[in-house]
C-alpha positions as CSV (number, residue, x, y, z in Angstrom):
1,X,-0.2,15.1,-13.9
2,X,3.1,15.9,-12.2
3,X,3.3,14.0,-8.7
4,X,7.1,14.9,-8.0
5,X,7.2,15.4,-3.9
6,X,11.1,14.7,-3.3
7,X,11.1,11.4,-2.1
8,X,13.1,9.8,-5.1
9,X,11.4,6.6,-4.7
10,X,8.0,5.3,-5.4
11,X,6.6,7.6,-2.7
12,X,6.6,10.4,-5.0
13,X,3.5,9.1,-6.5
14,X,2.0,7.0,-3.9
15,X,1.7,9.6,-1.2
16,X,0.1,12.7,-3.2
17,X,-2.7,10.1,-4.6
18,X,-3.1,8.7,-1.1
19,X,-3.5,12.6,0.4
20,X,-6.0,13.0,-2.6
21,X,-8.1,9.9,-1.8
22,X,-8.5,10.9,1.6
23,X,-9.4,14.7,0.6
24,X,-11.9,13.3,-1.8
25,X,-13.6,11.1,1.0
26,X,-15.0,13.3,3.9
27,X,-16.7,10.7,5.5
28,X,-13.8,9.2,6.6
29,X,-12.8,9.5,10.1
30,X,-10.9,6.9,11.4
31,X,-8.6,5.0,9.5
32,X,-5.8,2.5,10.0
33,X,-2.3,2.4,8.4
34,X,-0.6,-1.2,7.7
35,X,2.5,-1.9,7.7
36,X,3.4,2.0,8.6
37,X,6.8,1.6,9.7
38,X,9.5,4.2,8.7
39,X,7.0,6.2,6.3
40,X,6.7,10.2,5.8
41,X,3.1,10.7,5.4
42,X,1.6,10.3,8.9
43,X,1.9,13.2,10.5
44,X,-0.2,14.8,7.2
45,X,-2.8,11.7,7.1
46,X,-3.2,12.9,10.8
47,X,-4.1,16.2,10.4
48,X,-6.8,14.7,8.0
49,X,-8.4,12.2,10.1
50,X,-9.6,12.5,13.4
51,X,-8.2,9.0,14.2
52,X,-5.2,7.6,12.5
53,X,-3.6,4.3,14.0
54,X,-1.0,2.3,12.4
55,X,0.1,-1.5,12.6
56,X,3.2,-2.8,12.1
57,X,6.2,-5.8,13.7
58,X,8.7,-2.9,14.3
59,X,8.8,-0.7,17.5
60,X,11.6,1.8,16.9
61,X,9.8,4.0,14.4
62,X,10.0,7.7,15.4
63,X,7.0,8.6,13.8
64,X,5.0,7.1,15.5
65,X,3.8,9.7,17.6
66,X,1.8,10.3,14.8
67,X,-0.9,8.2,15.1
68,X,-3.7,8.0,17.6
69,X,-2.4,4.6,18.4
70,X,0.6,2.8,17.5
71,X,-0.1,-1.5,17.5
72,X,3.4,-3.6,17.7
73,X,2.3,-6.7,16.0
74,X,1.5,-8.8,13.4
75,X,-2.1,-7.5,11.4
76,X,-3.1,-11.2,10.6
77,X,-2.7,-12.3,14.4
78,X,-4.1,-8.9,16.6
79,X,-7.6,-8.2,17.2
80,X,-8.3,-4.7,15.2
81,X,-11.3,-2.3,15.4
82,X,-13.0,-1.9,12.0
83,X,-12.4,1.2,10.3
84,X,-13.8,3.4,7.4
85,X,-10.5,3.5,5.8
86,X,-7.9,0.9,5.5
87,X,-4.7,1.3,3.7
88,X,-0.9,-0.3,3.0
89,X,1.7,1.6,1.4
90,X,4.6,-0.7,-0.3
91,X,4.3,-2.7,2.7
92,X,2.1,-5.9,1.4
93,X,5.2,-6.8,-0.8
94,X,7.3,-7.4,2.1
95,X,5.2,-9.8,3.7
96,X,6.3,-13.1,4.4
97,X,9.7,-12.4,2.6
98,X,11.5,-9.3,4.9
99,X,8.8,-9.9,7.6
100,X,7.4,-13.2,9.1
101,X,9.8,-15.2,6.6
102,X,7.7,-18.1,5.2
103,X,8.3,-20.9,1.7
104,X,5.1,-19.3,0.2
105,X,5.0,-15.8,0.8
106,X,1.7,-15.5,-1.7
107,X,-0.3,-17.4,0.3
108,X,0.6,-14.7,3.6
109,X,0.2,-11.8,1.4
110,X,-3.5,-13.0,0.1
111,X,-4.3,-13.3,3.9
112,X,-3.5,-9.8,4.2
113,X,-5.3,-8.3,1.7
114,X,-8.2,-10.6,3.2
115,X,-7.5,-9.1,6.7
116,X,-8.0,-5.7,5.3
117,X,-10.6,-5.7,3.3
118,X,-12.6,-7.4,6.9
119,X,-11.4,-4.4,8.5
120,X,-12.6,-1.9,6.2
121,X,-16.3,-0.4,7.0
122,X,-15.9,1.8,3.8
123,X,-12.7,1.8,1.6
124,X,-9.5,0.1,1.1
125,X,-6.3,1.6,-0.6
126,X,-3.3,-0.2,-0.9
127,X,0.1,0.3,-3.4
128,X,2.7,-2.1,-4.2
129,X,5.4,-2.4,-6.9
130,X,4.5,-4.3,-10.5
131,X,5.7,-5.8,-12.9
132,X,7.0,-9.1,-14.1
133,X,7.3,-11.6,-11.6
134,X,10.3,-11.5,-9.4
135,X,11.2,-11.8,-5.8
136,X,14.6,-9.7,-4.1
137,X,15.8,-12.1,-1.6
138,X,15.0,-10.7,2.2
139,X,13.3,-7.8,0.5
140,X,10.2,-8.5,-1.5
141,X,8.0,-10.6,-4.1
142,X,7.2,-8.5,-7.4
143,X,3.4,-8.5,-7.5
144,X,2.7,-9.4,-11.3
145,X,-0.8,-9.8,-12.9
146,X,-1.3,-13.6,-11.1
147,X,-0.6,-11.5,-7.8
148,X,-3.4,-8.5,-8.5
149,X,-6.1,-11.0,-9.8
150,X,-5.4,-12.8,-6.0
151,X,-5.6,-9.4,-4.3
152,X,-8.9,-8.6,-5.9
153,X,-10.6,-11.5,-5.4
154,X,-10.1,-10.8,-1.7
155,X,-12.0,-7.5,-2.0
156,X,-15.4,-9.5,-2.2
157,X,-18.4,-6.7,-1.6
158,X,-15.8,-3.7,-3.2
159,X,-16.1,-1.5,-6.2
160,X,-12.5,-1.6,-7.3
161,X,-10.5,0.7,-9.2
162,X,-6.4,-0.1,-10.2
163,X,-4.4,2.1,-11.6
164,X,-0.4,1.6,-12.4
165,X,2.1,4.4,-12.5
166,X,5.7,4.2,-13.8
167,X,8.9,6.2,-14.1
168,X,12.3,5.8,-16.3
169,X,14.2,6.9,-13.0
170,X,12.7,6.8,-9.9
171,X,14.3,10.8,-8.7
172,X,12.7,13.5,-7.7
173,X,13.4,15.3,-11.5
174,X,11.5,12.3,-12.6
175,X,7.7,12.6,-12.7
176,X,6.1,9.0,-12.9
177,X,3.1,8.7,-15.6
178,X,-0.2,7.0,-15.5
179,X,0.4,3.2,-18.1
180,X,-2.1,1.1,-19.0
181,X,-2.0,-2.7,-17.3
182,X,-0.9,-4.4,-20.3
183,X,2.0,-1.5,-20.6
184,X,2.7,-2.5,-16.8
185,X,2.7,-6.2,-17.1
186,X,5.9,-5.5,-19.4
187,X,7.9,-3.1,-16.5
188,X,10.8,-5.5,-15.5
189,X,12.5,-5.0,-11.9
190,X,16.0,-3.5,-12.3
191,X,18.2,-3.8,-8.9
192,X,20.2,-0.5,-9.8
193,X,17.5,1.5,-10.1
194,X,15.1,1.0,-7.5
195,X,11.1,0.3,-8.3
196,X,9.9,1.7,-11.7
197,X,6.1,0.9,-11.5
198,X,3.5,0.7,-8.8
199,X,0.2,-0.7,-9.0
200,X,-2.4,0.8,-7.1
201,X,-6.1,-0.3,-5.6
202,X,-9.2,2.1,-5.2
203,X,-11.8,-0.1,-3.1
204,X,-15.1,0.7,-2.0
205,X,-17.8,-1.2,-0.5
206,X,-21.0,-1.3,-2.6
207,X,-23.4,-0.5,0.2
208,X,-21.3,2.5,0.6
């Protein structure tokens, strides 16, 4: 399936699934965006939910007039409302390596995913890049396989679904392409050319 939007960058396939997984899922009507800081899809999720609020440390985001409430903060220190959906878009990566800089940035990001899945009444959806293990100075850690089986075990209660997605060149003439995992543990991180493979998690609570 083609998922070219424009973006020339991993949002070309992150945002159409994430529209889709909300389309799919009428009963959800209020959900919360993590980490939502300089991204291009709230104004849509908006239209789509009849309340949208977003968390994130940064305050000079345009966008977010977006949202039904915008939260300055950090998501492991506020005091959130529980809603039906939570979700992260290439924003986990960055914790505690860009933002909240810490020796052991694993350990913050597993609290993270643990914070979101709390919040979650109904589903979680989150997207990061994958690959072999890596981490960009002030930028971001590579989640590798280690990383995912981390993230999952935070999902306690969920059904889970992950799927990875990859692209030779990440431009908009470039359509990324569903791999399997053990096709996308292989996917090394080349600086020049930007993130080439995204893993993505499908969570739903089993009493759902």
């Amino acid at each position: 399936m083609d998922f070219k939007t424009g973006f020339g960058n991993e949002r070309d396939i992150e945002v159409p699934v994430l529209l889709e997984y909300i389309k799919q899922h009428l009963d959800i009507n209020s959900a919360l965006d993590v980490g939502c800081a300089d991204n291009v899809y709230s104004s849509t999720v908006k239209r789509m939910v009849e309340q949208l609020d977003g968390i994130d440390l940064k305050d000079d985001y345009t966008g977010k007039r977006h949202y039904s409430r915008y939260i300055v903060g950090d998501v492991l220190k506020e005091k959130l409302d529980k809603y039906d959906l939570v979700f992260s878009i290439s924003a986990i990566e960055h914790y505690g390596v860009k933002q909240n800089p810490v020796d052991n940035p694993l350990k913050s990001q597993i609290k993270m995913v643990r914070k979101i899945a709390k919040l979650a009444k109904k589903y979680v959806f989150l997207t990061f890049p994958y690959g072999q293990k890596c981490q960009v100075s002030e930028e971001f850690r590579m989640v590798d396989n280690g990383t995912l089986l981390c993230f999952l075990a935070q999902l306690y209660g969920f059904k889970k679904e992950i799927k990875f997605y990859s692209t030779d060149v990440p431009t908009p003439e470039v359509a990324w392409i569903e791999l399997t995992q053990h096709e996308a543990n292989q996917v090394k991180y080349e600086p020049s050319l930007g993130v080439q493979c995204v893993a993505m998690i499908r969570a739903e609570r089993k009493d759902v």
